[in-house]
N, C-alpha and C positions, 0 to 999 in steps of 0.2 A: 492613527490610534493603535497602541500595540500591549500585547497582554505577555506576559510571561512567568510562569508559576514554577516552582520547583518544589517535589519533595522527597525526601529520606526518609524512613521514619521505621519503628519495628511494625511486623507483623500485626494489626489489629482485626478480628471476624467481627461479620455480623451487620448489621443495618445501620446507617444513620439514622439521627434526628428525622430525614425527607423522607427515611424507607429506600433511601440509594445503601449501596453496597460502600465501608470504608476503603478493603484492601480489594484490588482488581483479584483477586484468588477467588474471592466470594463470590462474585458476578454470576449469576443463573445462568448455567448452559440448560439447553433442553433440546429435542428435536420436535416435542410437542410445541402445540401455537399456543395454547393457553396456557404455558407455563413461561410464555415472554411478553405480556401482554401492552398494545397499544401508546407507544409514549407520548406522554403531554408536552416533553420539552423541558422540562426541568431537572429529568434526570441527569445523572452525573454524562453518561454516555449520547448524552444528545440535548446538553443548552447549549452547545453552541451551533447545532444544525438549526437551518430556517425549518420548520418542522412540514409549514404549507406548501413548500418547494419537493417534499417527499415524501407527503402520505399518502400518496395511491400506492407507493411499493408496500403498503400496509395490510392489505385488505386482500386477502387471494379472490377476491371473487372480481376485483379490477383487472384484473390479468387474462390477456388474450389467450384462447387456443392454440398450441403448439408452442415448443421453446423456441428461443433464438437461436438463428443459425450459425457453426462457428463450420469454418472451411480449414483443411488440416495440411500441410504440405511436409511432409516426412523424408527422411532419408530412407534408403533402404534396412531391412530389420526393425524399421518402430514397426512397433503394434497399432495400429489405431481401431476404432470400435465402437459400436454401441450398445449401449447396458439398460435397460429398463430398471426401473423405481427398486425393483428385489432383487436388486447382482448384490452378493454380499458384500463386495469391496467397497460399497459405496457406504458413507459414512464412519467410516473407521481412523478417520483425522481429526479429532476432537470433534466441539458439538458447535450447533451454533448459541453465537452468545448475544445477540441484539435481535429487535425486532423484524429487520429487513433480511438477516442471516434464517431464522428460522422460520419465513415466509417462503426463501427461493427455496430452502428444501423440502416445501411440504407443493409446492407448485409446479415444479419440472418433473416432464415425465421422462426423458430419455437422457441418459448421460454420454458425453463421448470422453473415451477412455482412448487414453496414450501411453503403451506399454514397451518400455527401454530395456530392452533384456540387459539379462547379469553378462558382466563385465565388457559392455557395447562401449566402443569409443566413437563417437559420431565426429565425422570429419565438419559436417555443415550443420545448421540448426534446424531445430525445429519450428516452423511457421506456420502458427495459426492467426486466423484473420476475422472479425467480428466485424460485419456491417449491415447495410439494408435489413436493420431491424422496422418492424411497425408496430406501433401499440404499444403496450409494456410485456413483456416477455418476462420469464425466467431462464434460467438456463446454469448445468451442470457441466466441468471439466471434471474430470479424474488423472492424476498424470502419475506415473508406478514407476521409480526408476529401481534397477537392481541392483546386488551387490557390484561395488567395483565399476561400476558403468560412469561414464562421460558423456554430460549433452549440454548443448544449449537451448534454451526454448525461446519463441518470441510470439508476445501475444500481442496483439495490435485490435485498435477499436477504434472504429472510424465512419464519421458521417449518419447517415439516420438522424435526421432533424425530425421534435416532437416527439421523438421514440424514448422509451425507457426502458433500461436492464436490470436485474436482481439478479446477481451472477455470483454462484458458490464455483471456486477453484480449489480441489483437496488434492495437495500435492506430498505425497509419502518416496521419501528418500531413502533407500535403505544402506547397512552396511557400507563404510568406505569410497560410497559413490561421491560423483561431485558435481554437481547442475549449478548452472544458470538461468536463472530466470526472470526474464524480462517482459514487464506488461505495461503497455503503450495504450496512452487514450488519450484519442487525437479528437475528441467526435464533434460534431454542430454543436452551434452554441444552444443550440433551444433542446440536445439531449441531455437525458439525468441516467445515471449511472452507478448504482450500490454492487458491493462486491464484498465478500468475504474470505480472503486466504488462508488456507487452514495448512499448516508447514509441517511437516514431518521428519525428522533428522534421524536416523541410527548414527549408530557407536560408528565415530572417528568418519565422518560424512561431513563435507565440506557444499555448503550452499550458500550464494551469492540472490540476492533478491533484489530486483529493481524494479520501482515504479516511475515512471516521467505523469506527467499528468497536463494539457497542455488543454484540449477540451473540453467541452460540455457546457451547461448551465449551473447542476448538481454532482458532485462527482463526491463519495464518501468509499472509500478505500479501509479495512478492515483488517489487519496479518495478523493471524492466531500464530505464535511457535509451541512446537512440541521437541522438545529433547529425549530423544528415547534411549540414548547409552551415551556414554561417555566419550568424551574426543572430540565432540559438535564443533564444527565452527561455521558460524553465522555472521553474513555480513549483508546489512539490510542499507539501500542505497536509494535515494527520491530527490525527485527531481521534479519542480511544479511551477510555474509561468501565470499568474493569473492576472486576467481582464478584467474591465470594468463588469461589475454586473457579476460575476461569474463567482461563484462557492466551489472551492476545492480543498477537500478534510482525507487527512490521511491519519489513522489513527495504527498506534504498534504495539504488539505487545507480547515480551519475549519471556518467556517463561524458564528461566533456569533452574530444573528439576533434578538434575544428574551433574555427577562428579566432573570436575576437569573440562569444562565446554568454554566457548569463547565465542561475544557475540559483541559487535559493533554495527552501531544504526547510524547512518548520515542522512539528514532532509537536508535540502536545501531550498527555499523559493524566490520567486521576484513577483512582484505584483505592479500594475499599473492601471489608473482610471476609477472613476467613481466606482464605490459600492464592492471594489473589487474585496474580495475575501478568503484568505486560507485558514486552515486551522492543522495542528501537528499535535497530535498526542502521543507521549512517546512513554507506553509504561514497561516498565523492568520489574520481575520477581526471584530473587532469589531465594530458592526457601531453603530448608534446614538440611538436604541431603543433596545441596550443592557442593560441597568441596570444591577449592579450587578454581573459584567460578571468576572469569576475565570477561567485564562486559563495560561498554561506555556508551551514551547515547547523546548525538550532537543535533541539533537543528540551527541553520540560519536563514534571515528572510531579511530580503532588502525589497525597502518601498519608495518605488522609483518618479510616484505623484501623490499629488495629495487626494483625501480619499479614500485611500487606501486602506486594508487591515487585517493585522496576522494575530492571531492566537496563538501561543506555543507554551505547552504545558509536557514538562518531562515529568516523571513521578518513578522513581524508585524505592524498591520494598524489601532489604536488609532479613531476614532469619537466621542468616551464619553469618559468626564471627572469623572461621576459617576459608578466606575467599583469598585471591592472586591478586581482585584490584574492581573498582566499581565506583564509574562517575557519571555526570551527567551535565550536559550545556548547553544555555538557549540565549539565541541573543536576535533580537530585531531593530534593523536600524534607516534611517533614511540614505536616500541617494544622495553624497556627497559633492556638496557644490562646489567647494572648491580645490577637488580632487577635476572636477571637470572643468572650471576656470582652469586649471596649471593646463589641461593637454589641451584645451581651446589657445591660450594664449601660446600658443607650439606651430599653433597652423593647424591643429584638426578641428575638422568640424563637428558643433554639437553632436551627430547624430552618431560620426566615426567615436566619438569619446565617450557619449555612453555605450557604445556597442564593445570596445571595451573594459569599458569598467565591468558591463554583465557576464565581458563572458572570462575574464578572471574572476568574479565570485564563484562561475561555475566550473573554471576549468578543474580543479582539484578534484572533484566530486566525479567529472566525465572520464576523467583519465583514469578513476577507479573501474570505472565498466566495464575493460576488456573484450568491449564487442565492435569490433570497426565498423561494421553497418550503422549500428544504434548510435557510437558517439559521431559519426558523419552526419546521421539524421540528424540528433539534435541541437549538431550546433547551425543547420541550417533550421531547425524551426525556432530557436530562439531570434535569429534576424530574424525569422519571418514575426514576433512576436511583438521587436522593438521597433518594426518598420510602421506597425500598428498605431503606436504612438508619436511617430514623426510630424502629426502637426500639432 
């Protein structure tokens, strides 16, 4: 079964009929808890989540003692650190905007801060590593890159069966710099995982964003953008593998506020086995003091058994008539049987022919990355994903 919506439309304010928001502009930010209160599931921003699969990240009073731990591996020159609840830098990348965003920030008490001086070119990445969590945790990133600076970052999350995270990442980019950013969730199937990315771009700052998503039980992934000067260029890249059983929502949402910016979103997924589930929301705004504005949003999902089921809703939101160019496409389709008869009747076998038929849907996408570690990794965990399915 496969969903696929699309919209255009001009700028509309204000509530619907349900009391949801019409244009993603209006959506309540707050940092306060009762100004996001509790969802029933019918909101715009959560019917398609299982809502009983992620109400304990609802409730700060469910949430264990101490934040999760994140382990930091730097090159020389990062800053790393930690900041308590009142370091002023914290929160200064937009607000949160759903119920699970404005819980981790009212729940974590210590943030770790990763600071990339002006004009650092880091020769190797930066690696952080998220595991042996227990309980349900919160937990804060702050990452500060400076003018002019070069890095790569790599966030990995892994293992912790039973455990759950609520995890805000506020990452501000400033001036001309140019990051990679890469976050990896690998974890047990029986973890759940909400996360918030809150993106920060200055004038003429070039930011690559990647998500693989490959774990968990509950996985709902969140990218707030923020265009702060002109010359942004954004390039938003996902990557998701889903099992039977397994909910994985990645939702985007790129805010073209400023002149001259340029922003391209790729998901891609696969899915296989009962119950298995993704979801893509991919919303676009360009409002009235975009000029200029170059933005496209693509998703595709292939469903490799029956069973199976992708949501994919793109939504863009037009306020200027002077823009460079603004599109959007979704498309979800089955595993092609007799694209696999032709290379069976060849001599290969089922499992060589699906393997690659998957891994041309994803090659375009991986050769996007730029990171020879990350696309090695994943294209050894997608065989490790299809091998899943071999009987």
């Amino acid at each position: 079964m496969t969903t696929a919506t699309a919209m255009a439309k001009p700028h509309s304010h204000g509530p619907n009929e349900e009391g949801g928001h019409a244009s993603r502009a209006d959506r309540p930010v707050s940092f306060d808890l009762e100004a996001i209160p509790v969802p029933r599931g019918r909101e715009e921003d959560w019917r398609f989540t299982p809502i009983r699969r992620i109400d304990r990240l609802f409730d700060p009073a469910s949430y264990a003692e101490g934040d999760a731990p994140v382990t930091v591996e730097a090159p020389e020159g990062v800053i790393v650190e930690k900041a308590g609840r009142d370091d002023e830098r914290l929160g200064t990348v937009l607000a949160p905007g759903d119920r699970t965003a404005v819980v981790a920030w009212n729940t974590f008490t210590e943030s770790t801060i990763i600071t990339i001086p002006k004009e650092s070119v880091l020769a190797e990445p930066i690696r952080l590593n998220v595991d042996a969590i227990e309980g349900t945790r919160p937990q804060h990133i702050r990452i500060e890159v400076g003018e002019l600076a070069e890095a790569t970052i790599i966030l990995s999350h892994r293992g912790s069966p039973e455990a759950a995270l609520n995890q805000t990442i506020e990452l501000n980019a400033a001036d001309a710099s140019k990051l990679t950013f890469v976050s990896i969730q690998e974890w047990d199937d029986t973890s759940l995982h909400a996360s918030n990315h809150r993106l920060a771009l200055g004038k003429d700052t070039k930011l690559t964003h990647i998500v693989v998503t490959f774990g968990g039980d509950l996985v709902r992934i969140c990218s707030d953008t923020d265009f702060r000067g002109t010359g942004g260029e954004l390039t938003m890249l996902g990557l998701y593998f889903v099992d039977g059983g397994q909910h994985l929502e990645h939702r985007v949402f790129v805010d073209h506020s400023q002149p001259n910016c340029y922003s391209r979103v790729t998901y891609k997924g696969a899915l296989q086995g009962e119950d298995a589930h993704s979801v893509w929301i991919g919303d676009c705004l360009i409002r009235e003091t975009a000029d200029g504005t170059d933005t496209y949003e693509l998703n595709r999902n292939l469903v490799l058994t029956e069973g199976a089921k992708a949501d994919s809703v793109p939504n863009l939101e037009i306020e200027n008539g002077e823009i460079a160019g603004a599109g959007h496409a979704s498309a979800t389709g089955r595993f092609d049987d007799e694209q696999l008869f032709y290379l069976m009747s060849r001599g290969i076998s089922e499992m060589d022919a699906r393997r690659l038929v998957v891994r041309g849907f994803f090659a375009e996408l991986i050769n996007q990355i730029g990171v020879p570690e990350v696309i090695d990794h994943l294209m050894e965990s997608v065989e490790a994903e299809l091998a899943k399915n071999r009987n």
